[in-house]
C-alpha positions, 0 to 999 in steps of 0.5 A: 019606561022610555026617556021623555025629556032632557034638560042641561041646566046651567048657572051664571056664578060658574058658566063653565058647569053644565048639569044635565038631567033626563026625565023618564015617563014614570017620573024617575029623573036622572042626574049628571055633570060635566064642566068646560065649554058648557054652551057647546056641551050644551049644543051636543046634547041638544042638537046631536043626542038629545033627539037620538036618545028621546024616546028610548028605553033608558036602560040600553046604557051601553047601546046608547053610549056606542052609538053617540060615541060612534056619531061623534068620533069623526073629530076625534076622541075628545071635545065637547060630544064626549063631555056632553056624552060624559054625563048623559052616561052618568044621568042614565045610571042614576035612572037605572040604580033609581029603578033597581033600588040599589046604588050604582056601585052594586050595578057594576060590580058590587062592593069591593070597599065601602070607603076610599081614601082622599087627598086634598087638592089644595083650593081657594073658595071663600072661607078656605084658602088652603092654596093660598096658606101653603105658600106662608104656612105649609106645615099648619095646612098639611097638619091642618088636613092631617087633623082631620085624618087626610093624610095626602094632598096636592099642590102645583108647586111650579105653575107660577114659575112657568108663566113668564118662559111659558114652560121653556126653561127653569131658573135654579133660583126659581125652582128652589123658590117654589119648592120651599112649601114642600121642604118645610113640609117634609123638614117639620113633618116627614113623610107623615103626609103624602104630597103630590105635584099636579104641573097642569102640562106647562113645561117642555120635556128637558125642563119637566126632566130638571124638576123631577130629578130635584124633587126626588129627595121630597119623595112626592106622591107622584107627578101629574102632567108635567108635559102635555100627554100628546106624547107617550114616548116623552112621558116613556123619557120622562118616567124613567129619570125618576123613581116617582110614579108618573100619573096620565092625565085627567086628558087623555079620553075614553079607553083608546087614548088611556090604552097607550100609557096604560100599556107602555112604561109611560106612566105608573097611574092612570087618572081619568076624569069620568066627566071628560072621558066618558062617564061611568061606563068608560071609566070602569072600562080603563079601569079593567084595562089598568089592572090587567097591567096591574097598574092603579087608577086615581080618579081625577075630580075637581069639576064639580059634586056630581062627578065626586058621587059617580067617583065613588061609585067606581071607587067602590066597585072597582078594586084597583082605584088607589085614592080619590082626588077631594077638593075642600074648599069646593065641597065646604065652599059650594057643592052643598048649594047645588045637591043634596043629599051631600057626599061624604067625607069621614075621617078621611075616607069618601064613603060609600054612596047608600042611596039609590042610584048615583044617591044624591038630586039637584036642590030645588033652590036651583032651578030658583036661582036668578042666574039659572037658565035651563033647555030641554029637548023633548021631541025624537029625531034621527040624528044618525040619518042626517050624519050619514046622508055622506053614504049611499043608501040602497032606496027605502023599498030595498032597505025595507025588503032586506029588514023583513029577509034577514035572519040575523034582522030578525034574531035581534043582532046587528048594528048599534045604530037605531033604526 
């Protein structure tokens, strides 16, 4: 079997989301996602990896992940190569669940849970406007979600309040404004839901000091980049003047990045995205790495419906992942008009994928759409020849006679790189 063709498709009504789809000559097709800065995804995928990868045998997952990784670290860990990387990984291991028969979650490890719990990320999408609600009903939207045995949720309750001083500094008067959802929600329903407060990095370190330590009569369930993570000695500060966990960061990419909070007091959750961080095989990574600090791992999710199943195949395999991240308003909103068969979602619990591999396809509809456009790559080439035209390469006579010379050549060892 070798990977014949590769496709990113993309729609108008969300032109940051990008699925990529690789075909195999027998026919398998592997599905995966990422989102943000689709047009350059959508380049890296075309120009850098899809004719390194075209040609290949699908099932050298972790070969090809180092070699792209190492084709493309020159600027760095992040960026659109490691989301474009992101998702190929996620595509290659429904191809190999597809062949094997069995779901992914079986591949990495098997079963640990057949269920996890999750929280809700409150959204706003159509029919669901739970992220408006909890501003003028709070208590009817965390009993709403409680009724259906969500027993967590997530709300940002200081986003707004940071706009006009751009996180610079905090008026009392507004921080007591903003908290009042949450107030009313512990004064009628106690601490029968778990809330958890997602700051999407707006504020400075002195004032991400101030809201911890006055949210901590709330008990939230953790706080989630109050301050940028470009910094783990601030989050070290910023740990330490509360008793709630700090979660780290749905930015932070690949094992390297997570590494410095994972082994420091910096934070008390690690929370990759596995559609920015580096697919499957990285997140499992982390993941491994995090428990040996016996510190848990709280999947980020709300990109799209590919990355709530590769989710789930982690969460089921990897026994230190505490909750998932859910988003309803998307999953009842627009998930359902792009995959099938759907995730689901049962008495609060994500359930375990039973299909084989990631479990779940694109929908024909799709590819129908009047705003898809979609691109493909099928012929190979030698990318990491034209990246590494900068070194001095001995004359193709030389490299030829050290090939045919080489014992550990022979023996199959040596370089990720293709040759």
């Amino acid at each position: 079997m070798i990977i014949s063709k590769i496709e990113t498709i993309r729609v108008g009504q969300f032109p940051d989301l990008i699925f990529v789809q690789i075909h195999t000559d027998t026919g398998v097709i592997g599905l995966g996602e990422t989102w943000y800065g689709a047009s350059t995804v959508e380049a890296a995928i075309h120009d850098h990896f899809g004719p390194l990868l075209i040609g290949r045998d699908p099932a050298e997952i972790e070969r090809h992940w180092q070699t792209m990784f190492r084709l493309s670290d020159h600027a760095g860990y992040g960026g659109a190569e490691l989301r474009a990387i992101s998702a190929i990984d996620v595509a290659l291991w429904d191809i190999k669940g597809q062949v094997l028969q069995m779901p992914i979650f079986e591949i990495i490890g098997g079963g640990t849970r057949h269920r996890i719990k999750v929280y809700n990320t409150l959204g706003v999408y159509g029919d669901v406007t739970d992220g408006y609600d909890v501003w003028t009903k709070p208590v009817e939207v965390a009993q709403r979600l409680l009724d259906q045995g969500i027993t967590g949720m997530k709300m940002s309750p200081t986003d707004f309040i940071a706009r006009e001083s751009d996180g610079q500094i905090l008026y009392k008067d507004d921080l007591d404004w903003a908290l009042r959802p949450l107030r009313e929600i512990r004064d009628k329903l106690g601490m029968e839901i778990e809330v958890a407060n997602d700051a999407h990095a707006k504020w400075n370190l002195p004032t991400a000091l101030r809201i911890v330590r006055e949210m901590e009569p709330l008990r939230p369930m953790w706080h989630e980049e109050l301050i940028s993570p470009l910094n783990e000695d601030a989050h070290v500060r910023l740990q330490d003047a509360t008793t709630t966990p700090i979660a780290a960061a749905e930015r932070l990419m690949t094992r390297y990045q997570h590494r410095r909070f994972i082994e420091s007091p910096a934070a008390r959750i690690s929370m990759p995205d596995l559609t920015w961080t580096g697919g499957i095989s990285e997140v499992k990574k982390i993941a491994i790495l995090a428990s040996a600090h016996q510190m848990p791992i709280a999947p980020h999710d709300c990109v799209g419906p590919v990355n709530m199943l590769a989710c789930a195949h982690i969460a089921m395999a990897t026994p230190n992942v505490m909750i998932m991240e859910y988003n309803r308003a998307m999953h009842l909103g627009w998930y359902r008009d792009f995959i099938e068969p759907d995730f689901e979602i049962k008495d609060g619990y994500l359930m375990a994928p039973t299909e084989p591999g990631l479990g779940t396809h694109l929908k024909k509809s799709v590819m129908e759409r009047s705003d898809v456009r979609v691109r493909t790559s099928n012929e190979r080439g030698e990318a990491w020849l034209m990246s590494n035209k900068r070194y001095t390469y001995p004359p193709p006579e030389l490299q030829q006679e050290f090939v045919e010379s080489t014992d550990r050549r022979k023996s199959g060892a040596g370089a990720v790189y293709y040759d």
